[in-house]
C-alpha positions in Angstrom: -42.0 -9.9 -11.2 -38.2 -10.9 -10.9 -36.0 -8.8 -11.6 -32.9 -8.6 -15.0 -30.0 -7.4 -14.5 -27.8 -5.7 -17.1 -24.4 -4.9 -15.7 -21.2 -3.4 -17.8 -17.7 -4.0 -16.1 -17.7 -8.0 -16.0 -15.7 -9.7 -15.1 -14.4 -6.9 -13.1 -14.3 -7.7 -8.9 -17.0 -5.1 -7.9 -19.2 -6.7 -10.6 -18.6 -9.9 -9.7 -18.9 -9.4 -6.1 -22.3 -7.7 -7.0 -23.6 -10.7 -8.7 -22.7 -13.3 -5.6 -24.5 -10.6 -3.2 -27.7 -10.8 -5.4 -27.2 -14.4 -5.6 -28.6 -14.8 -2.4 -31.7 -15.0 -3.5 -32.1 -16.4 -6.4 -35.5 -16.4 -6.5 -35.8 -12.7 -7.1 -33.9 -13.0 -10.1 -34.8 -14.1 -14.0 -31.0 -13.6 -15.4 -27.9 -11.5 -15.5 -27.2 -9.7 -18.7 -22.9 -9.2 -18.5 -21.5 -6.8 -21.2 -17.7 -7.6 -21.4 -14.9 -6.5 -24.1 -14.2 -9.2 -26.5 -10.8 -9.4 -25.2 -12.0 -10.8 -22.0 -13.7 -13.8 -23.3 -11.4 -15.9 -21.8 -11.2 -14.5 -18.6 -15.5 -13.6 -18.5 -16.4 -17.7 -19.2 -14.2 -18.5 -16.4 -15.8 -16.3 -14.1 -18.8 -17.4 -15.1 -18.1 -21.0 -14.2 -16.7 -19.7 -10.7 -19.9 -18.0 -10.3 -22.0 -21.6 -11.6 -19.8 -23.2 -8.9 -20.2 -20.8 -6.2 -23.8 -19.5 -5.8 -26.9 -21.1 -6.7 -27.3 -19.5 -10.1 -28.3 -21.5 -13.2 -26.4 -21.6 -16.4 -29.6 -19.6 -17.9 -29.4 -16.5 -15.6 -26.1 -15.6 -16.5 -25.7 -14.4 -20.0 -22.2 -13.4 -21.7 -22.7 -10.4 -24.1 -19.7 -9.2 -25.8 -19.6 -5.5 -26.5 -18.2 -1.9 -25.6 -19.2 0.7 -24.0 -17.7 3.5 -25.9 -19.3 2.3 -28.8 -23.1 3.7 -29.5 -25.8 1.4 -28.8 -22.8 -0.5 -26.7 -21.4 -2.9 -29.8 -25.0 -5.0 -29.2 -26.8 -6.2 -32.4 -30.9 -4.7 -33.1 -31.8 -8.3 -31.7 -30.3 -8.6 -29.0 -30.9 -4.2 -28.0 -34.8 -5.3 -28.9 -34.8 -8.6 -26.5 -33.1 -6.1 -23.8 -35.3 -3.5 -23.9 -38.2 -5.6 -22.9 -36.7 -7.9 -19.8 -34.0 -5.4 -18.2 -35.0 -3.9 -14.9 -32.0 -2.8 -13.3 -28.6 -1.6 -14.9 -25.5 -1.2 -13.3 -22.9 0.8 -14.9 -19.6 0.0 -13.1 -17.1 -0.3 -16.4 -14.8 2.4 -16.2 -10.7 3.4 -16.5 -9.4 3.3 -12.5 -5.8 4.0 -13.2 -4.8 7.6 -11.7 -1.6 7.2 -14.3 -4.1 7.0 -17.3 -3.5 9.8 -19.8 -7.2 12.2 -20.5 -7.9 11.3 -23.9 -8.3 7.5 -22.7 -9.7 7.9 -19.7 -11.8 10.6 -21.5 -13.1 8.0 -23.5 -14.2 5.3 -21.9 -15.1 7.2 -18.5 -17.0 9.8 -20.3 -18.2 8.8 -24.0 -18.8 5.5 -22.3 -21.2 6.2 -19.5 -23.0 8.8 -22.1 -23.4 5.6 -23.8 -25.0 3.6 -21.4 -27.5 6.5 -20.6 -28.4 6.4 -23.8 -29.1 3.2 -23.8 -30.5 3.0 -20.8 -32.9 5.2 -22.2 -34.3 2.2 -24.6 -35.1 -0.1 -21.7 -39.1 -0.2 -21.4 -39.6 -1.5 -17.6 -36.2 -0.3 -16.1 -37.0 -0.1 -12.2 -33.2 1.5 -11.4 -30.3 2.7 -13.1 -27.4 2.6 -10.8 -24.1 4.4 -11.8 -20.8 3.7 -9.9 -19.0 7.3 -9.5 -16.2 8.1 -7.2 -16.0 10.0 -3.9 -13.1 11.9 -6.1 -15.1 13.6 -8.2 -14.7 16.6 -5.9 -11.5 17.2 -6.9 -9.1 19.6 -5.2 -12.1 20.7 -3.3 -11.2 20.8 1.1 -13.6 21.2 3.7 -16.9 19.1 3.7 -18.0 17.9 0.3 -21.9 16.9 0.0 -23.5 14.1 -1.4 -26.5 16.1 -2.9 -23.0 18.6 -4.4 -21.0 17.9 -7.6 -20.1 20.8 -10.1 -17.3 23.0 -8.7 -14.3 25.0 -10.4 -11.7 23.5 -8.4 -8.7 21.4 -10.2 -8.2 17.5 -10.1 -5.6 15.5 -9.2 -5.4 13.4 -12.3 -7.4 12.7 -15.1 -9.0 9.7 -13.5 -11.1 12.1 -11.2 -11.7 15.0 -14.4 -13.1 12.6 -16.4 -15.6 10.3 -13.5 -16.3 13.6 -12.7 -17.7 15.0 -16.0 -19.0 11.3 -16.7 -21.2 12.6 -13.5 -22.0 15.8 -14.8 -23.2 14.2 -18.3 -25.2 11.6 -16.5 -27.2 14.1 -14.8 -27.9 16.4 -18.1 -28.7 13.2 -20.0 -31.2 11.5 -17.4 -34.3 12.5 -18.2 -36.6 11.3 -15.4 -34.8 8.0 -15.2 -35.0 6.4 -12.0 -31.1 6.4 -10.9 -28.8 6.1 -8.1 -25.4 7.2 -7.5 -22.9 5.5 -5.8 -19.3 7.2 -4.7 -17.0 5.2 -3.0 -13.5 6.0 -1.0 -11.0 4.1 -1.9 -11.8 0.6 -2.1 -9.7 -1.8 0.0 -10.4 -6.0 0.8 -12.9 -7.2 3.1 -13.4 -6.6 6.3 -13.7 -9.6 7.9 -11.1 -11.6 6.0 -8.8 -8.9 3.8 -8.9 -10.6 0.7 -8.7 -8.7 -2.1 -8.0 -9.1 -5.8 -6.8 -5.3 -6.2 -3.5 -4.0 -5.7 -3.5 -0.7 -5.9 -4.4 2.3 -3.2 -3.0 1.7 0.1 -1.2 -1.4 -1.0 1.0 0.6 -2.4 1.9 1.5 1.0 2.5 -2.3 1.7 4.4 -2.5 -1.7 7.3 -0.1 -0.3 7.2 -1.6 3.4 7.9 -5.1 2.3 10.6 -3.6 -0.3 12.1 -1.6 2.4 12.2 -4.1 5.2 16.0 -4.0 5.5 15.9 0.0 6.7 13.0 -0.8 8.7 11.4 1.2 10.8 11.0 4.0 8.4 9.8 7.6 9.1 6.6 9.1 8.6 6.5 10.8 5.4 5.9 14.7 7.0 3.4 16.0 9.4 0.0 16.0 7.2 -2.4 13.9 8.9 -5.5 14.4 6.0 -8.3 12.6 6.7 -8.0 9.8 4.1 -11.0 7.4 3.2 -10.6 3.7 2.9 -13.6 1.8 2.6 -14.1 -2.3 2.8 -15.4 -3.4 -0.2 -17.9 -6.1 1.7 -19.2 -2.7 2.6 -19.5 -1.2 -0.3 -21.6 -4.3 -2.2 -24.2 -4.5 0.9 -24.8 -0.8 0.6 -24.9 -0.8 -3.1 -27.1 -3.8 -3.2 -30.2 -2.5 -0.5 -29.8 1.4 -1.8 -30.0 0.2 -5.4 -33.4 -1.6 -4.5 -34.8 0.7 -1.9 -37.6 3.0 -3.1 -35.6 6.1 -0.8 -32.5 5.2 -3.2 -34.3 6.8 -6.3 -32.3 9.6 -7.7 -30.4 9.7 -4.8 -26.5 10.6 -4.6 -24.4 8.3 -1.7 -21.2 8.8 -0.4 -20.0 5.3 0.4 -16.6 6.9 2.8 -16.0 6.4 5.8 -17.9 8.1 8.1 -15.5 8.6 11.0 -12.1 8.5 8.5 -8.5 8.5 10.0 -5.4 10.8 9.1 -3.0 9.5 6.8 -0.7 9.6 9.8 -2.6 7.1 11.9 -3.6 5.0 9.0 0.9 4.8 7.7 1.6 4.5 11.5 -0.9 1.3 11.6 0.2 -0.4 8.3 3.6 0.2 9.6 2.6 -1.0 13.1 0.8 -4.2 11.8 3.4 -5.2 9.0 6.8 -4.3 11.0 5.1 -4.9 14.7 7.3 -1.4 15.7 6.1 2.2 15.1 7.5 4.7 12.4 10.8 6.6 13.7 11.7 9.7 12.7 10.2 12.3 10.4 11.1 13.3 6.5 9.8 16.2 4.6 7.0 15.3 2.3 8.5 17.2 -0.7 11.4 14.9 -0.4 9.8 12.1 -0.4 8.0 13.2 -3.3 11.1 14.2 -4.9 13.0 11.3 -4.5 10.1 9.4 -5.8 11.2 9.5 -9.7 9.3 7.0 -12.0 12.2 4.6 -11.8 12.1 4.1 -8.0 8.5 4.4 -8.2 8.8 1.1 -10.7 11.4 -0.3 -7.9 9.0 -0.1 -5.1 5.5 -1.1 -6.3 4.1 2.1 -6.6 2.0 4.8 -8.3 3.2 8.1 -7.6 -0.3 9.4 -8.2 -1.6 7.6 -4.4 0.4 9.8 -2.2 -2.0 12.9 -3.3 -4.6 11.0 -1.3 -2.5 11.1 1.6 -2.2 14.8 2.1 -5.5 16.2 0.9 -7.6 17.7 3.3 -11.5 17.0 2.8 -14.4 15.2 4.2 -17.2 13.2 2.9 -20.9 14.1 4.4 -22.8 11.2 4.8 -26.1 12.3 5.6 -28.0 10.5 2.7 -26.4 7.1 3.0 -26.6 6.9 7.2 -30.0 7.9 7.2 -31.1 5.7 4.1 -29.4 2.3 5.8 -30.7 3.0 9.3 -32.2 -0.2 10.6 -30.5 -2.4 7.6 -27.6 -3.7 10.0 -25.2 -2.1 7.1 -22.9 -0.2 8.4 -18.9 0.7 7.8 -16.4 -0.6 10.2 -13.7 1.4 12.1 -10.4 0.6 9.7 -8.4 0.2 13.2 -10.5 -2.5 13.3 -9.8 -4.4 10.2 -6.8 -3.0 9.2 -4.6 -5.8 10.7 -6.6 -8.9 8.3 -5.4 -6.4 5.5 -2.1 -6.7 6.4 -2.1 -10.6 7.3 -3.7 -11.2 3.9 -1.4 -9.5 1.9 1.9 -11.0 3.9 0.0 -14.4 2.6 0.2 -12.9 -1.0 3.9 -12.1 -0.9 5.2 -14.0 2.0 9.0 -13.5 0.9 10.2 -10.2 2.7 12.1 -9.4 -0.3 15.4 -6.9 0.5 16.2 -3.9 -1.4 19.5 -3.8 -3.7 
């Protein structure tokens, strides 16, 4: 039997990128059901073409479906929900509100109400074989130490609202679930791929990049304090190849992955290689991390490309377990490269982005 796809969060990059790794074998697959907003029409067809043009998918196995999550029965018509619940075997729910600036009530909604949503309507689908729900490493919070994958509710605080709300998204999936055949995927933070750095995202440790180029004419530039938390960037080519086998392998059912690193570096090794590989000198000198943070106001955050919210990655101290995922892609050839290793095509790729070292007023 081939397999349907149902996936929210096109024409986003992760579901996109998920959609060329399936591609592969086309065989396998009958057709792609792609729930977008109406107000990304425009931008949903054309990725559709790029997808016509790139893989070997037919114009029949990918199928536009304008909707939204955070409305019940996800804005579909009875048709189309009837036709669906029949032919989908595997729904993945990636749509979701990233930005750590995003005020609760927003985030609240589509995060929350949203993926409530899509359990419920996952619910309706007669043959589903897998129900895969994209979560965050960050729903632990402001926990430290070593966080589980098999662990979730806690009574610890959150950094923003982005992790509050993913996290009880998380917690409502599992009380709204039933016996549903899921699996959970929480990734680090997401960065471009491995072998070539592209990326279409710039947020997370690009950031970073935004202030070096900005601040090229003081360069070098200290390290901001002594911290050196273990912070978790993750290739995103890595994150699709685990995501595709675990969300088809029968030890993925109702199973909970950590998709981190699982040898991480300290924030100071990873600020002293960006600086290293965009500079080609070392940091010099040390300031305080409360200045820095101080000095930060939202104007000169707006001046240098950056979202305040990042640098609480770089100085909390936790660490992902990844028992599950380790032992469930043993043997797969899947595995998550050293970021020393890949770090540099990072780098190279973004100076190809914004190749003018611009100087600071």
């Amino acid at each position: 039997m081939k397999r349907t796809y149902f996936m929210t969060g096109f024409p986003g990059f992760l579901a996109t990128k998920l959609i060329e790794r399936l591609a592969l074998v086309p065989e396998q697959i009958d057709r792609f059901y792609l729930l977008h907003l109406p107000s990304e029409r425009t931008s949903a067809l054309a990725k559709k073409e790029s997808l016509l043009e790139h893989t070997r998918l037919k114009e029949a196995q990918l199928v536009l479906l304008e909707g939204d999550i955070t409305t019940p029965g996800l804005g579909l018509n009875t048709e189309m929900k009837q036709r669906l619940s029949t032919e989908v075997t595997h729904l993945f729910h990636l749509a979701a509100l990233y930005d750590l600036a995003t005020p609760f009530d927003i985030a609240f909604r589509i995060n929350v109400i949203g993926t409530s949503n899509v359990t419920q309507f996952a619910h309706t689908l007669h043959y589903l074989e897998r129900y895969v729900y994209f979560s965050t490493a960050y729903v632990s919070g402001l926990r430290t130490g070593t966080v589980l994958e098999g662990e979730l509710r806690h009574a610890t605080a959150f950094k923003n609202a982005y992790e509050e709300t993913k996290y009880l998204a998380e917690v409502r999936l599992h009380e709204e679930i039933g016996t549903l055949p899921y699996t959970i995927i929480r990734p680090g933070i997401v960065v471009g791929h491995s072998e070539t750095g592209e990326t279409p995202k710039w947020d997370g440790v690009y950031f970073v990049l935004n202030a070096l180029r900005l601040l090229n004419n003081v360069a070098p530039l200290p390290y901001a304090g002594r911290a050196n938390a273990l912070v978790n960037l993750v290739p995103y080519d890595y994150v699709i190849a685990a995501t595709t086998y675990l969300s088809h392998a029968p030890s993925g059912v109702r199973q909970t992955y950590h998709l981190t690193d699982p040898f991480p570096h300290g924030a100071r090794t990873i600020y002293d290689m960006l600086h290293s590989a965009y500079y080609n000198c070392a940091p010099r000198g040390i300031v305080p991390f409360r200045l820095v943070t101080s000095l930060l106001t939202p104007r000169i955050a707006t001046r240098l490309q950056m979202q305040r919210q990042t640098l609480d990655y770089f100085v909390h101290p936790v660490h992902y377990d990844t028992t599950n995922t380790l032992r469930d892609l043993d043997g797969t050839g899947i595995v998550c490269p050293d970021l020393a290793e890949f770090l540099p095509r990072l780098v190279d790729y973004y100076k190809i982005q914004y190749p003018e070292m611009e100087k600071t007023q």
